[in-house]
N, C-alpha and C positions, 0 to 999 in steps of 0.2 A: 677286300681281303679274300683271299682263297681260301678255300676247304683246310690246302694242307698247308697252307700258313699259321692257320687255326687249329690245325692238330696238337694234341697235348698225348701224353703218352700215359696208362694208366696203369699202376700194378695193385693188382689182386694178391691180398694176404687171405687168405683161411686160417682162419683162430679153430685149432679145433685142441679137447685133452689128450688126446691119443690121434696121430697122425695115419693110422691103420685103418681109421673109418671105411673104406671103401671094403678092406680085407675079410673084416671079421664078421660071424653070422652071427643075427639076433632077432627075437620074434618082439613086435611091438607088443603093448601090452591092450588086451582089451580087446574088443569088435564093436563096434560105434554104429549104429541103426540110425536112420532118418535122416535128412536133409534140412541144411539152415536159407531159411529162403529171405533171410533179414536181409538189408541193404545196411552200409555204412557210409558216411561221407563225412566230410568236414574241409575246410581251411589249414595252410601252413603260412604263418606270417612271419616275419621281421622282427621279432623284438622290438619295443620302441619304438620306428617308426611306424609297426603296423602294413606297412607294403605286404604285398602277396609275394611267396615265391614260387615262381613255374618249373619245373620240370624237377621235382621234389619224390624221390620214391617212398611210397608208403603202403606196408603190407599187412595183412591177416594172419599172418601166419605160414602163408600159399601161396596168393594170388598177391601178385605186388603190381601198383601202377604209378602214373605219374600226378603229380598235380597239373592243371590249365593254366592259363596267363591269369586266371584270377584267384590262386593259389589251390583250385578246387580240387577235390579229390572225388571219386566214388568206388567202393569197394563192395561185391558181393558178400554173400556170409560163407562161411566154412564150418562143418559142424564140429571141429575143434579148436576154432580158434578162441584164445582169450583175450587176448590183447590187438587193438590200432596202433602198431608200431611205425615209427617213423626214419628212414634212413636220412640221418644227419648228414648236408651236404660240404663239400668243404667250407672254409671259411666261419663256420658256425660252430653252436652248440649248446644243447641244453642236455637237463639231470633228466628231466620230463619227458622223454622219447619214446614211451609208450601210455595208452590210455586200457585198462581191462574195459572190456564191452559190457554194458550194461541196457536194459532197456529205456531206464529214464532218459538215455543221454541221445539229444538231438544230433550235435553236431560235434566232432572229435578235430577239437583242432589245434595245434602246437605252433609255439611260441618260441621260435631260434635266437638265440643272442649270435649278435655279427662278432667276430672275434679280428682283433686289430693288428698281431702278428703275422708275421709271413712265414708259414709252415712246409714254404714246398721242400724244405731239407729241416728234418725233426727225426726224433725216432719214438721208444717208447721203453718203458722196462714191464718183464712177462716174470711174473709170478707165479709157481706151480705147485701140486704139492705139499701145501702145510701142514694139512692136516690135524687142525688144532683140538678138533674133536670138542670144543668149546671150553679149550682152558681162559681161564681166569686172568693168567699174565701170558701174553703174547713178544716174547723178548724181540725177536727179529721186525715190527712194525719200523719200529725208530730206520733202523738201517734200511728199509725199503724205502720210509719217506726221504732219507736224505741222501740214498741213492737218485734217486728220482732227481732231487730240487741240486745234485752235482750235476748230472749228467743232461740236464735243461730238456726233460723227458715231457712229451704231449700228455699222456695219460699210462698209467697203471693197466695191464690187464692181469687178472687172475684165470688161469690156464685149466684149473679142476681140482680136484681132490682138497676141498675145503673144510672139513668133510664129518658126514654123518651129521643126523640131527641136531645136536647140540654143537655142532661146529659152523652149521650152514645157520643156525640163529645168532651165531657169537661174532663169527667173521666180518658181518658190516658193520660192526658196532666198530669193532677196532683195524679197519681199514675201509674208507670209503671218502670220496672226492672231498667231504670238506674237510675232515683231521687229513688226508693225505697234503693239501694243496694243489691237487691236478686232479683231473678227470680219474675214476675207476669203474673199470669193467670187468664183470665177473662169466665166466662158460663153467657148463656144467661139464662135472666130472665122472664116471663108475662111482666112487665111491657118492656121489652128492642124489644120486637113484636113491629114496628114502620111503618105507611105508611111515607113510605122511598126510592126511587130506584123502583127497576123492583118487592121486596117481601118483606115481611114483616122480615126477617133477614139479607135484604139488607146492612142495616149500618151496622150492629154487623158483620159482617164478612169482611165490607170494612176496619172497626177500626180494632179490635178486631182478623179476622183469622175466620177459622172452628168451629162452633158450635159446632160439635165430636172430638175430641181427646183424645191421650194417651200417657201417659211416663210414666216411673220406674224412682223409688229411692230409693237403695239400694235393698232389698225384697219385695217392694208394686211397684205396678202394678195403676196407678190413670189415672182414666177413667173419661173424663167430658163427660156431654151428654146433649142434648137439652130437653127442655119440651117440644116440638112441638104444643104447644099452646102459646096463650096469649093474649095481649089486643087486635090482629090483627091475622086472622088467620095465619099458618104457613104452610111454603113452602115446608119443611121436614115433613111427615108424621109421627106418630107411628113407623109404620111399618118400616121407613126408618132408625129410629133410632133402634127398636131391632135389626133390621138386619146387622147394622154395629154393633152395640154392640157385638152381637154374632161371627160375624166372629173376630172382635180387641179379645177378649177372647180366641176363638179357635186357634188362632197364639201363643197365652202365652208373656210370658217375653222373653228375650233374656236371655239365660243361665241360665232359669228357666225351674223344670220338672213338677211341683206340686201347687196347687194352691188352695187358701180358700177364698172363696168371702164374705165380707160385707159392710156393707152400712153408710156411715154416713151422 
């Protein structure tokens, strides 16, 4: 078989709450001393059967690589990273896609469920904006889940403004993959910056996971990414954000050769 027989065409979504990212100025928050000289490594397996999967991206937060033919990974340290995230490749998927770093933990390794549909024409419903600020009755849920289960939607994504503290506590309780029936994914928003914890994307990542991430479905490539501002300054810088963006790109898809990026 040829190269370009074997070519597959990839498009790149960026999930971001405000599509200006590039535009608008903003200072991270903080000034971070010292160097993490930890090493991180671990395994991505198969679900069930347990098999390794080879060419599996999985990042720090920075520095993204691949797994080996024997599902290996190894990641250096970053002094802000919290979390071993894992880019879900197509065909797959677990809740479990990220590990926070800890130093008891030997080896960080994920567990993909093989998924038995054929996703290379799916779409998805984007949710933005609620802003429920942690009320109590959430009317609009119902119509989200039964938009979703009309429209034979992959997954849910939540776009930003979830919002404020008692909003960004409330919001997974009453929307998240198993009351919805499909996968859900949340990006921080301006308003979701909260004096919260040790930084202003404290909560959003105790609730919520990594502010960056990535997975495939079918031939796209969905990239969430942070605004690195908001009502409180942010702990992730610009810089912190193109620079994982660039390398989650430079890796590609898993059994992709070719790629077209745009934005929605």
């Amino acid at each position: 078989m040829t190269m370009t027989a074997r070519k597959k065409k990839i498009t790149v979504i960026v999930l971001s709450a405000v599509l200006v990212l590039a535009l608008s100025a903003g200072l991270a928050a903080g000034i971070f001393y010292g160097i993490n000289h930890d090493r991180y490594s671990g395994y991505v397996y198969e679900a069930g059967s347990g098999d390794p999967l080879a060419g599996v991206s999985v990042t720090n937060g920075r520095d993204v690589v691949k797994t080996d033919e024997n599902g290996k990974f190894v990641l250096d340290g970053w002094l802000k990273q919290r979390f071993i995230t894992v880019s879900i490749p197509s065909g797959y998927w677990t809740e479990d896609y990220y590990i926070e770093t800890a130093k008891d933990i030997e080896s960080y390794d994920f567990y993909l469920d093989k998924k038995e549909e054929d996703e290379s024409k799916h779409g998805f419903l984007q949710v933005t904006d609620t802003e429920i600020n942690g009320e109590t009755k959430v009317d609009f849920i119902d119509y989200v889940k039964e938009s979703a289960q009309n429209e034979d939607a992959s997954f849910i994504i939540h776009t930003g403004d979830i919002c404020y503290e008692e909003g960004l506590k409330r919001h997974i309780e009453v929307m998240n993959s198993e009351n919805m029936g499909v996968p859900v994914r949340y990006v921080i928003g301006n308003h979701d910056f909260v004096k919260w914890g040790k930084y202003s994307e404290d909560l959003f990542e105790s609730t919520y996971g990594p502010v960056n991430y990535s997975f495939d479905i079918g031939n796209i490539h969905y990239v969430a990414t942070s605004l690195a501002y908001g009502d409180n300054r942010a702990r992730y810088s610009r810089s912190d954000v193109w620079r994982w963006l660039a390398n989650d790109l430079a890796q590609g898809c898993r059994g992709c050769y070719s790629r077209t990026a745009r934005y929605v």
